[in-house]
C-alpha positions, 0 to 999 in steps of 0.5 A: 385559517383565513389569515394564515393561508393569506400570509403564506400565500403573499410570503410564497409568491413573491419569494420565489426567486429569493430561493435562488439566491440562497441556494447560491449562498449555500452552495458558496463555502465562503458564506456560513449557513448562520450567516447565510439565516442572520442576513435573510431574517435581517432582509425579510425584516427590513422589508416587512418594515418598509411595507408597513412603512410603505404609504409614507415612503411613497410620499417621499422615495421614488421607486427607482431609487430603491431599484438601485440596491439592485447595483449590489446584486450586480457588484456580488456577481461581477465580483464572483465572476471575476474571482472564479476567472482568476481561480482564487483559492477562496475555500481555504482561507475563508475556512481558515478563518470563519468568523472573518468578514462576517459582518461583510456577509451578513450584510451581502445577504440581507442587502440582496434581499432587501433589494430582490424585494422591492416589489414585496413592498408594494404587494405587502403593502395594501395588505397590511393597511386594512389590518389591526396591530393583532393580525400584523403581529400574526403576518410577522409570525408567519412570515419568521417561520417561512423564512426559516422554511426557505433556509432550511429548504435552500440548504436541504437542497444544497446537501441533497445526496443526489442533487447536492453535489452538482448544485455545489459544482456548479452553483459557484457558477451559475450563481454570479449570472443569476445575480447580475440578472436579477440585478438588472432585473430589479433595476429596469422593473423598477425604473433606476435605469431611465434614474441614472441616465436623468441623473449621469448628464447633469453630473457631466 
């Protein structure tokens, strides 16, 4: 019970946000919901992976250059913004066609987990090193079932009969601004920002 408590407790509080981010996916009908699932549990997966690989990364990767997976949470919601301004009708074609880019959305929502997570890394991180191979196991086991849980609460909430539908009016909205904030979130935390203005002159 130790452990359990343990890994939903560490899953819970550094996923927080990441609720966010689904409802905005699920509220946008471009994005399927076994799109929206593939792509978290990829994410969950590649930093459950970067955790137990976290002590050599270290080694070798700075911090801030992984803050600047937050340039695609900001291009997400730049380019959402810009499409709800020129009023595209995106709905239809994207049901015309449902198996169109798939692969593109996957990806858009693993690689915005991924980079929403980067600070899971370093909090999974010192947990995971003082574990055997069995309770690792265990801490993916746990962590598979809660990213299901957040799925199936992020659409829960999405298709609620009474909050569902302003959530699907207005998340296409307000979605792309959370996106760029987070975006820009993750990459000042994370220090790419003072990065790019060491890296920007020498280029110049």
């Amino acid at each position: 019970m130790g452990l359990l408590g343990l890994a939903i407790a560490l899953f819970a509080s550094t996923n927080v946000d990441d609720m966010f981010v689904l409802v905005g996916f699920f509220a946008d009908p471009k994005f399927r919901p076994k799109d929206i699932v593939t792509g978290q549990y990829a994410g969950i997966t590649a930093l459950f992976a970067l955790a137990l690989l976290g002590s050599l990364l270290a080694l070798v990767i700075s911090r801030a250059y992984i803050g600047l997976f937050g340039v695609v949470a900001i291009g997400v919601g730049t380019k959402r913004l810009f499409d709800a301004y020129r009023n595209r009708e995106a709905t239809e074609s994207s049901l015309e066609h449902p198996d169109a880019g798939r692969p593109t959305r996957i990806a858009t929502v693993a690689l915005l987990t991924l980079a929403n997570g980067t600070d899971n890394i370093a909090i999974y991180m010192p947990a995971f090193a003082i574990r055997s191979p069995f309770e690792i196991g265990m801490f993916a086991l746990i962590f598979a079932v809660m990213t299901g849980l957040w799925c199936l609460f992020a659409h829960w909430i999405v298709h609620h009969p009474k909050f569902g539908k302003p959530i699907r009016r207005y998340g296409q909205r307000v979605a792309p601004v959370v996106l760029i904030a987070i975006g820009v979130s993750i990459m000042y935390e994370a220090g790419s920002f003072g990065l790019l203005l060491r890296v920007l002159p020498r280029s110049n």
